[in-house]
C-alpha positions as CSV (number, residue, x, y, z in Angstrom):
1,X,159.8,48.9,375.2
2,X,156.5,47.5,374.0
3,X,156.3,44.7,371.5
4,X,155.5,46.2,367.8
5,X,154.8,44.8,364.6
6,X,155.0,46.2,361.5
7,X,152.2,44.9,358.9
8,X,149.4,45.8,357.0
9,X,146.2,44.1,357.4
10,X,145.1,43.2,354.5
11,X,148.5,41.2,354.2
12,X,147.7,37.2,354.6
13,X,150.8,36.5,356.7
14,X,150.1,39.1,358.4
15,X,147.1,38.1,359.4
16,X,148.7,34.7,360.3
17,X,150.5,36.4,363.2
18,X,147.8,38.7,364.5
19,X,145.5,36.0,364.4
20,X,148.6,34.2,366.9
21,X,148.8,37.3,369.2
22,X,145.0,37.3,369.7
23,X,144.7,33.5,370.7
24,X,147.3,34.0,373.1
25,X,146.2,37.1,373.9
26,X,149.4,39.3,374.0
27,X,149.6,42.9,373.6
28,X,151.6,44.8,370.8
29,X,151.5,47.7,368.9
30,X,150.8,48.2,365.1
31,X,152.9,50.1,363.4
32,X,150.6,50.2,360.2
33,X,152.9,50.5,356.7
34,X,151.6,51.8,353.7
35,X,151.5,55.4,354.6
36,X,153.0,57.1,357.5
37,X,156.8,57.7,356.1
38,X,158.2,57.6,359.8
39,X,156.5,53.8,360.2
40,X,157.9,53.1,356.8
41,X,161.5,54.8,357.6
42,X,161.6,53.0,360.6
43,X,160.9,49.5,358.9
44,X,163.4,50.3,356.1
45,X,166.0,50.5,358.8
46,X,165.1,47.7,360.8
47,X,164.7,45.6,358.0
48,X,165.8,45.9,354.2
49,X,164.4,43.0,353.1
50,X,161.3,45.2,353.0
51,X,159.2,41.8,353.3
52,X,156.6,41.9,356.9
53,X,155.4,40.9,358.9
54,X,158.7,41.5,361.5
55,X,158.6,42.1,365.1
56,X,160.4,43.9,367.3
57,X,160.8,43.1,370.9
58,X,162.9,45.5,373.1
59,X,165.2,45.6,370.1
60,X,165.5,41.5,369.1
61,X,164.2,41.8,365.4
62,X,161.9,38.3,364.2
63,X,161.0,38.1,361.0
64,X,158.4,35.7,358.8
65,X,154.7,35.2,360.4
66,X,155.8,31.1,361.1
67,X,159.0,32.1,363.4
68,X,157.6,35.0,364.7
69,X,155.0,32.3,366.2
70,X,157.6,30.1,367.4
71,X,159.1,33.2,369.0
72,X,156.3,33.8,370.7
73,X,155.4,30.5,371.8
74,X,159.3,30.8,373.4
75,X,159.0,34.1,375.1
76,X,155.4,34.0,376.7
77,X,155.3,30.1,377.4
78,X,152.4,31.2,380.2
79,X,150.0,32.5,377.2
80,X,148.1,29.2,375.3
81,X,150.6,27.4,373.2
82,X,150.2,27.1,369.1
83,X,152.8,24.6,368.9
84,X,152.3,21.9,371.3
85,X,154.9,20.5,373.4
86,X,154.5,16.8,372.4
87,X,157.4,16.5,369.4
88,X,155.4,14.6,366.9
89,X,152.7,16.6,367.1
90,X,154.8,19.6,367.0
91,X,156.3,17.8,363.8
92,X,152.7,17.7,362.3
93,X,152.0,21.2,363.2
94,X,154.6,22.5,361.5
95,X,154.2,20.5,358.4
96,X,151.0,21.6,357.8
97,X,152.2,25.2,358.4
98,X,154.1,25.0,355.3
99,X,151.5,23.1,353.7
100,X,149.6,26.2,353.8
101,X,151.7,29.0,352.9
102,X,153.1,26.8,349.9
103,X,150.0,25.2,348.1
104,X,147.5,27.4,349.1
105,X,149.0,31.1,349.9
106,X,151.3,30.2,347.2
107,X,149.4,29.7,343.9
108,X,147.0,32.4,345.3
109,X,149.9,35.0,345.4
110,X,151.0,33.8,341.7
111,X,147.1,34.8,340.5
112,X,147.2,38.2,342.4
113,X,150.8,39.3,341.2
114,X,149.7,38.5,337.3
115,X,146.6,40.7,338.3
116,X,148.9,43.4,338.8
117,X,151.4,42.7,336.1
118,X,154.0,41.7,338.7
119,X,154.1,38.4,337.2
120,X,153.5,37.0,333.6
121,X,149.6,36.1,333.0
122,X,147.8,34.7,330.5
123,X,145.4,31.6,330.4
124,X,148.5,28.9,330.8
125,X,149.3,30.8,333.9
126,X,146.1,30.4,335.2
127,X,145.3,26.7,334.2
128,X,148.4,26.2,336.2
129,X,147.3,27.3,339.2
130,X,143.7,26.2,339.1
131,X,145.1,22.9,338.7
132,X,147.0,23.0,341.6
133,X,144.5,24.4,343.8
134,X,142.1,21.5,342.8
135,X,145.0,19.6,344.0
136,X,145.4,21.0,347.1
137,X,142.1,21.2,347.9
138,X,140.9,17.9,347.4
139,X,144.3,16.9,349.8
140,X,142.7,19.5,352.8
141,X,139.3,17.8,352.0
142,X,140.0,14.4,352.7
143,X,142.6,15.5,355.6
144,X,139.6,17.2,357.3
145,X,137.1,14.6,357.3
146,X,136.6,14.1,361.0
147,X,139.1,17.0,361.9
148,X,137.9,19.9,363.9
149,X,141.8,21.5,363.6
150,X,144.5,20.9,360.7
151,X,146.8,19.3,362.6
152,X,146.4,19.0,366.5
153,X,143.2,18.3,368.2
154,X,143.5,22.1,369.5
155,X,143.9,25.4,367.4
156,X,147.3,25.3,366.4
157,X,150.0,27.6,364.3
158,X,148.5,24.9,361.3
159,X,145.2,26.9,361.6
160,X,147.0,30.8,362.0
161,X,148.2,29.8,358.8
162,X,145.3,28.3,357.3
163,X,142.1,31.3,358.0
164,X,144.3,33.9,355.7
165,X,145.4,31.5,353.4
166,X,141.9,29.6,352.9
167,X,139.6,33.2,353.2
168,X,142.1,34.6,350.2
169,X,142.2,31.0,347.9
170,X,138.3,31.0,347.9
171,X,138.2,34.4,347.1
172,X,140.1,33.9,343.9
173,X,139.7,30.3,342.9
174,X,136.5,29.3,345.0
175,X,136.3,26.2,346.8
176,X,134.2,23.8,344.9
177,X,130.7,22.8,346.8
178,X,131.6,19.1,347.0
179,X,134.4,20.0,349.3
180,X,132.0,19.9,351.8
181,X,134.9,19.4,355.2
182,X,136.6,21.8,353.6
183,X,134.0,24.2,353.6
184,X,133.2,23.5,357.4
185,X,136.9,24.0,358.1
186,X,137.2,27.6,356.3
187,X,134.1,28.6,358.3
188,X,135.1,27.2,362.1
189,X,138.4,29.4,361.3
190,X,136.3,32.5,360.0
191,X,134.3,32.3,363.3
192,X,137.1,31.9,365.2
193,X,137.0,35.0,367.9
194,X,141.1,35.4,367.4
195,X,141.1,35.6,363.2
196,X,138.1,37.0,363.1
197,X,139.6,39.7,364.9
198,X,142.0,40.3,362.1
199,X,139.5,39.5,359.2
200,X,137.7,43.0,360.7
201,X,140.7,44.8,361.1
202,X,141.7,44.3,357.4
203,X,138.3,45.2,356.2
204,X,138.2,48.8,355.2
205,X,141.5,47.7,353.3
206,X,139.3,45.2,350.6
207,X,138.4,47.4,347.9
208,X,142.5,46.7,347.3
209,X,142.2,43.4,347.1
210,X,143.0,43.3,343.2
211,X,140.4,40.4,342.2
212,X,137.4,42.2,344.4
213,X,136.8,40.5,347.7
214,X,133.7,38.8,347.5
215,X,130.1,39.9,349.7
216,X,129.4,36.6,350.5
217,X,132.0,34.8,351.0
218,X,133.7,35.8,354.9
């Protein structure tokens, strides 16, 4: 049976594990949510959480974007590795993983959902956020300086997580211009050939993107 993942590509951690499969250059198949009732039937019963990405490999279910890297970094140890063998590194890799989906993806998500009234708004909400994004992106500023890659001197599960997470933040609370490593860092990733892969894939989906995805700014 052939590898499939259920998505949609607009989704950030989505595109966190796409961008994973291109780099090491493994073949699945999409099975695209958000419309055909058998792909969403099929997802319902393989997973009731309802949340994707989730993968399903001759019938071993992963779930979440991060272990569904790992997994894959497991099963195809021949294809380039995201997370490297050396355990400190390794360590690092995976620390900045999380520093990605939680200060970045994170406050992000808590703008978008008050967009949408999934979440309480309001002008507290947003001074919230904004204040931790200046936060976090003064941390990734200094980190970068020198850095080509987040957390490994080669692209690493740190930077799968970190093209979604940075195109998305800077489309709703942009970057500011003095961030100037931080800047270079969103762009290397945006030109990388394996997210911007995904970028393209997801771009007839933008006109949903419920803060309007900027022209100038991919």
């Amino acid at each position: 049976m052939p590898l499939k993942m259920y998505l949609h590509p607009l989704s950030s951690y989505c595109q966190k594990a796409e961008t994973a499969f291109y780099e090491k250059g493994i073949a699945f198949e999409v099975r695209q949510l958000g419309g055909d009732e058998q792909v969403g039937s099929e997802f319902a019963a393989l997973w009731p959480i309802g949340k994707f990405p989730v993968i399903d490999h001759d019938g071993k279910l992963v779930f979440d974007a991060t272990s569904i890297i790992d997994y894959l970094d497991a099963r195809f140890p021949d294809a380039p590795r995201l997370i490297p063998d050396d355990p400190l590194i390794a360590a690092d890799v995976r620390m900045w993983d999380r520093f990605f989906d939680n200060y970045i993806n994170y406050p992000q998500q808590r703008i978008v959902f008050a967009a949408i009234g999934r979440e309480p708004g309001g002008e507290d909400m947003l001074a919230k956020w904004h204040a931790a994004f200046d936060t976090a992106y003064a941390v990734l500023d200094e980190h970068m300086q020198g850095r080509t890659w987040a957390a490994s001197e080669d692209f690493s599960l740190a930077d799968c997580a970190a093209a979604p997470a940075l195109l998305y933040a800077d489309w709703t609370y942009a970057i500011p211009e003095r961030f100037e490593a931080l800047h270079a860092y969103r762009a290397r990733l945006l030109a990388r050939a394996s997210y911007a892969r995904a970028l393209d894939e997801a771009r007839p989906y933008r006109h949903m993107f419920p803060l309007g995805a900027p022209a100038d700014r991919d």
